[in-house]
C-alpha angles and dihedrals in degrees: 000000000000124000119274088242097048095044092049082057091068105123090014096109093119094045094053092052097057095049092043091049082041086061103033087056086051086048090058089048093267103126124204149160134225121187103206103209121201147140113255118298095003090126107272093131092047091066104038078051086057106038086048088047085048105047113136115262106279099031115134115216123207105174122189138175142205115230135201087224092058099037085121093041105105111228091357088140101044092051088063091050096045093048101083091051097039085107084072084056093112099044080075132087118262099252095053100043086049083052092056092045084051088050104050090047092253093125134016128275149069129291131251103193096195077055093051095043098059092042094050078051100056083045102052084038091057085044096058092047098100102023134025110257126218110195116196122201115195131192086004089171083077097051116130112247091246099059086040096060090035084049104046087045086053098043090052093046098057103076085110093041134083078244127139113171115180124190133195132206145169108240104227089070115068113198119208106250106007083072079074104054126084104286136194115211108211113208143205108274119261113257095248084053094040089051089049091054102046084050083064088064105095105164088076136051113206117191112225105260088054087050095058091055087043094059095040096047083047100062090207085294098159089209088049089052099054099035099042093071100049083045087053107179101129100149103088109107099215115067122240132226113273091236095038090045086047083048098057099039082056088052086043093054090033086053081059094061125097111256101261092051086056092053105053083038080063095037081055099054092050084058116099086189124043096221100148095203086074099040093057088047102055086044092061084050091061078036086240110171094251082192102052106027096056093049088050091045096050097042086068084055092227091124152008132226110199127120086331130010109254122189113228081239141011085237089050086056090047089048103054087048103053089042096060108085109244095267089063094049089044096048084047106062081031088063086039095050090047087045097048115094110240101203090064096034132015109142083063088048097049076052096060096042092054 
């Protein structure tokens, strides 16, 4: 059976070109940004995750991603993104290279975001001098003020750059400045493509009369249209919500897992930042079986564990962390908080531990 990712890209040709055409100009030296809008689960990743796998040879891929947990954390997001390129640091003046220190909390002071924008800019500039760079931005509703204003000031600034920057958003959220740039709304799936993807779906035979209301309740939502099946639980008369329906067919395929699996999924879902040493740490600490438990995790493709855990959706990461009863929640951000290091970050380790 096809891939999770390649069948949620059924009816997303056009899609695929403009991203493709967005690479292959940065590629000539012509930067450019595109912001992909959509409700959740209606296929945005998916095609961040294609775009990233199809990347023309000698690409380089930085990838970052907002999250609900670091919303208050000043350049959270645009530390993820300037990582990779930090070994260009030097290449850098003095005073920016001081500004993105300030920024990321690696010296004293304070800030000046004009400052940090420009300096993120000559990084990922230096970065791109060799190789084309294609900078993906996930979840980008969650970003931190901070990264939002830095990226948008860098996305508007590459014209001249081998830069592509995507974005992706849910649509409900507008962020101040990335409503401006150049934006993709990803709609619901037409019926005749909806019906060809939920054909796909061979664990579960639906009868005709549950596939109608399958589709309907759907709306077309790619990610509704491959969990719902595996959830079942179509009897209900009244209609559900789409994001409530995906949540619970994440709990009912989380409920299937061993024991140890459910517990660093929910380890996972307390932390705000996907490193998987500490995962793994905190989960010695509730003598969970990393082994085991991650290949186990990560065979119910809820989740991936790479160099950083990354839920399959934002929803699946909200529901592993509202079905688990308040003591696990509350050994789990115990065994987070003993396993962060305070020295690096103590104000996220005095988090957990409130």
């Amino acid at each position: 059976m096809a891939s999770t990712s390649s069948r949620s890209l059924v009816g997303r040709r056009d899609e695929i070109d403009r991203l493709l055409a967005l690479v292959r100009a940065a590629g000539r030296g012509e930067g450019g940004v595109l912001v992909l809008r959509g409700e959740p689960g209606i296929g945005k990743s998916a095609l961040l995750d294609h775009v990233e796998r199809t990347a023309p040879e000698g690409f380089q891929l930085i990838h970052a991603s907002g999250s609900e947990f670091e919303g208050e954390l000043p350049f959270a997001a645009l530390h993820q993104l300037c990582v990779p390129a930090l070994a260009h640091l030097d290449s850098l003046s003095a005073p920016y290279r001081d500004s993105l220190l300030v920024a990321f909390g690696l010296a004293d002071g304070a800030p000046d975001p004009f400052r940090v924008g420009l300096a993120a800019l000559e990084l990922l500039t230096a970065a791109a001098g060799k190789r084309p760079l294609l900078c993906v931005v996930d979840d980008a509703h969650w970003l931190d003020t901070a990264s939002a204003r830095a990226l948008t000031f860098l996305a508007r600034r590459i014209a001249a750059e081998p830069i592509a920057m995507v974005f992706a958003a849910r649509d409900q959220d507008p962020i101040r400045g990335l409503d401006e740039l150049p934006g993709l709304t990803v709609t619901g799936l037409s019926d005749a493509h909806a019906r060809a993807l939920l054909a796909e779906e061979k664990t579960v035979t639906l009868d005709e009369r549950v596939r109608d209301r399958l589709l309907a309740e759907a709306r077309g939502n790619p990610l509704a249209l491959i969990e719902l099946p595996k959830a079942g639980g179509f009897a209900p008369p009244a209609p559900s919500p789409i994001a409530s329906r995906i949540e619970r067919s994440f709990r009912a395929r989380m409920a299937e897992l061993p024991p140890d699996a459910r517990r660093l999924l929910i380890l996972a879902s307390a932390d705000p930042t996907g490193d998987p040493g500490l995962l793994w740490a905190a989960a010695r600490r509730l003598d969970i079986d990393v082994s085991a438990a991650s290949a186990a995790a990560e065979a119910s493709g809820l989740i991936l564990f790479g160099t950083r855990a990354r839920f399959c959706h934002p929803l699946a990461r909200s529901a592993a962390y509202l079905a688990a009863e308040p003591e696990r929640r509350q050994a789990a951000h115990r065994a987070l908080a003993e396993a962060t290091d305070p020295g690096t970050a103590r104000d996220r380790q005095a988090w957990h531990r409130a």
